[in-house]
C-alpha positions in Angstrom: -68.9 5.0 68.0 -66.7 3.4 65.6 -66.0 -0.3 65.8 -62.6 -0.9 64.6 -61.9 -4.5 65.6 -64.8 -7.4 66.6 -64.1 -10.3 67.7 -67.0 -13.3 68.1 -67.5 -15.2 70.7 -66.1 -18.8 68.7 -62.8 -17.6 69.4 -61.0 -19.1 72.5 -57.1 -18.7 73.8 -54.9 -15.4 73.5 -55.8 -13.0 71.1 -53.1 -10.6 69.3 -53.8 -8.7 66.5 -50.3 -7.9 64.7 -49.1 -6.8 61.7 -51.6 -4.5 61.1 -51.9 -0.7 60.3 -54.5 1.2 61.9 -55.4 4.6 60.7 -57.7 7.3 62.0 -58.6 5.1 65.0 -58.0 6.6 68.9 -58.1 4.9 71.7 -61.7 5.9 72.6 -62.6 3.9 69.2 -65.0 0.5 70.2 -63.4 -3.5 70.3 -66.3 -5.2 70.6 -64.9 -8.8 72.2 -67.7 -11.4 72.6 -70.3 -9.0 72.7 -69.0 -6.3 74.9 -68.0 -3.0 73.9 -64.3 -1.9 75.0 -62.6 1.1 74.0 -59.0 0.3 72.8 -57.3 1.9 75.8 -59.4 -0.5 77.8 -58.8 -3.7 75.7 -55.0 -3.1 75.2 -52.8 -5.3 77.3 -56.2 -7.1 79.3 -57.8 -8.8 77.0 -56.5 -7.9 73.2 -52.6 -7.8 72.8 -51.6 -5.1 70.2 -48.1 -5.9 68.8 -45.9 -4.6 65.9 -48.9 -2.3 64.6 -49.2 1.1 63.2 -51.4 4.0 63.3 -49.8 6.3 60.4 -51.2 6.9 56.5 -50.1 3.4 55.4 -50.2 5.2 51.9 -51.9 3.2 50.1 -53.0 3.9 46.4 -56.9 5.4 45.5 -59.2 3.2 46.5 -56.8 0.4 46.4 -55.5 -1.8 49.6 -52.1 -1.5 47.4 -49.3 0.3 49.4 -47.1 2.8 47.5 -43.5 2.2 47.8 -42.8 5.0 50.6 -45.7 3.2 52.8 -44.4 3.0 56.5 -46.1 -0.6 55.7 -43.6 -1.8 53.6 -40.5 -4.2 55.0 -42.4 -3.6 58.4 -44.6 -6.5 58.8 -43.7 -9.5 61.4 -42.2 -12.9 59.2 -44.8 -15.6 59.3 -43.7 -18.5 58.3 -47.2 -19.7 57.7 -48.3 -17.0 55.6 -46.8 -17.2 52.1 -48.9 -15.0 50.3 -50.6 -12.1 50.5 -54.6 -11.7 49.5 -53.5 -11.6 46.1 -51.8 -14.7 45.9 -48.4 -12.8 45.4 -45.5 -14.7 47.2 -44.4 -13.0 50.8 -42.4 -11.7 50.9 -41.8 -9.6 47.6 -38.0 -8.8 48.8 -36.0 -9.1 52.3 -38.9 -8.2 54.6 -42.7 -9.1 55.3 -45.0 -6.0 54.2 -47.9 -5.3 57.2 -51.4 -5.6 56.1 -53.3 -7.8 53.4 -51.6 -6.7 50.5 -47.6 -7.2 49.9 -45.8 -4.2 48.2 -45.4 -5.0 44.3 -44.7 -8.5 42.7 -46.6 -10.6 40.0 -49.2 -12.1 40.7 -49.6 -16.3 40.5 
């Protein structure tokens, strides 16, 4: 059983998980939400909303969250206002378009 997303039981309203890249999960992989285990196919759509995700290599560099420039990541991420930097602290977005995951594609860091 792999668990690929949990969510606890402190969180209340909708719950979307966006902008993300999932790789080498299936939708027989495990959500557990509140406690209960769900497979993906399940959770999809009833209680978890999957939007603007991917399940492809996101390419990222060895052993590094970094994306490489040909990353199906990069300029694909949703723009959120809210979110003006990456994990790093680098500005988002590095050029015209939000990068999905963590880590934006290049830049300098603050």
């Amino acid at each position: 059983m792999n668990i690929c997303v949990s969510i606890e039981s402190t969180v209340t309203g909708s719950n979307i998980i966006k902008n993300n890249c999932f790789y080498n999960t299936y939708s027989s992989d495990v959500i557990n939400y509140k406690g209960k285990m769900y497979t993906v196919g399940d959770a999809n759509g009833k209680l978890i909303d999957f939007k603007n995700n991917i399940g492809s290599n996101p390419l990222f560099y060895k052993d590094q969250y970094t994306i490489q420039s040909d990353s199906p990541c990069k300029d694909t991420g949703e723009t959120l206002p809210d979110v003006t930097e990456d994990y790093r602290k680098l500005k988002r977005p590095q050029d015209s378009d939000y990068d999905m995951g963590a880590m934006e594609y290049g830049g300098v860091m603050k």
